[in-house]
C-alpha positions in Angstrom: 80.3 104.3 116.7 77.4 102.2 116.1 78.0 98.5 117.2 75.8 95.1 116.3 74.5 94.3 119.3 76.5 91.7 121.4 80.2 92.3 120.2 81.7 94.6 122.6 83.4 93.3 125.4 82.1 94.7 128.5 84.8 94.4 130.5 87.6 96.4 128.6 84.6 97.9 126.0 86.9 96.3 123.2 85.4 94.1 120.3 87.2 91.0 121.1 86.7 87.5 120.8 85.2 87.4 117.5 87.4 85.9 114.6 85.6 87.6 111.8 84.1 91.2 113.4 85.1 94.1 110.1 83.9 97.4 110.0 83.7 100.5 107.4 85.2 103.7 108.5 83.7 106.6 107.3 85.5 109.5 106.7 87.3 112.6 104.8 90.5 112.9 102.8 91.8 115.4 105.8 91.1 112.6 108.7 92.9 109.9 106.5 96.0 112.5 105.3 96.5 113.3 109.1 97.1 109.7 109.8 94.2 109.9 112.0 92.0 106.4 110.3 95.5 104.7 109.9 96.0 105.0 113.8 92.4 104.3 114.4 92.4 101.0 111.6 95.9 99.8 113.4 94.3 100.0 117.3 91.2 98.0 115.9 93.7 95.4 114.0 95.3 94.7 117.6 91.9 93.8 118.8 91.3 91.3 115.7 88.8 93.8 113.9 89.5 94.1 110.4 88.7 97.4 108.5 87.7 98.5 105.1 87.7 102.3 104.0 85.7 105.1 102.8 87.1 107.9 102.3 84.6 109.6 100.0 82.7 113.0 102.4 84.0 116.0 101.1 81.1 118.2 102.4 77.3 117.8 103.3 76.2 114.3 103.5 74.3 113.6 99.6 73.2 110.5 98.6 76.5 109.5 96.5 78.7 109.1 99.6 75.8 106.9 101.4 75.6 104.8 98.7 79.3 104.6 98.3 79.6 103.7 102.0 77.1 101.4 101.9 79.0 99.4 99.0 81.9 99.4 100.6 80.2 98.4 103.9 78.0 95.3 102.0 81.3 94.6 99.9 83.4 93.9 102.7 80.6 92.1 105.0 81.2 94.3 107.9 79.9 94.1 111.4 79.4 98.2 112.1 80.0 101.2 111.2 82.4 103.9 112.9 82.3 107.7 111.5 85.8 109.5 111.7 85.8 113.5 111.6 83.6 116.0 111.6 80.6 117.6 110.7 79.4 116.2 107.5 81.1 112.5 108.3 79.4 112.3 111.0 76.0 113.5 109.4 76.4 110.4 106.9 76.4 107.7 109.1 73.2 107.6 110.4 71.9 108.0 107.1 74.0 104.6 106.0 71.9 103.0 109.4 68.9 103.7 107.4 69.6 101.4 104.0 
């Protein structure tokens, strides 16, 4: 997870306290069919973070799904970015850091 500096809680290590913190979840079709970012999205609603989705990585990070992540991300005026699955997800995140 990679977090704008100052809006994790450090006492419980929650975002909290902010009334407009949003982030993009990046991830696969398998993470979001296994109910994996829905259970993610619902535990970051609880703790007033609001979440768009990208769903897009099929397999090794290419410039498409950054720039697709990084719509959604700018679209949605989101705080940080968290990277949901496996190899190749978690390859594309740092490359969204860099735009």
């Amino acid at each position: 997870m990679c977090l704008k500096k100052g809006l994790s809680n450090p006492k419980t290590g929650l975002l909290s306290g902010q009334m407009s913190v949003a982030n993009t979840i990046i991830t696969d079709q398998v993470m979001s069919k296994l109910g994996v970012v829905d259970a993610i999205k619902k535990t970051l609603q609880q703790n007033n973070v609001q979440s768009a989705i990208y769903n897009g990585v099929a397999s090794e990070p290419m410039v498409d799904y950054v720039q697709e992540g990084l719509k959604v991300y700018k679209d949605n005026v989101c705080d940080f970015l968290l990277a949901v699955g496996g190899g190749a997800t978690l390859l594309t995140l740092p490359r969204l850091k860099t735009y």
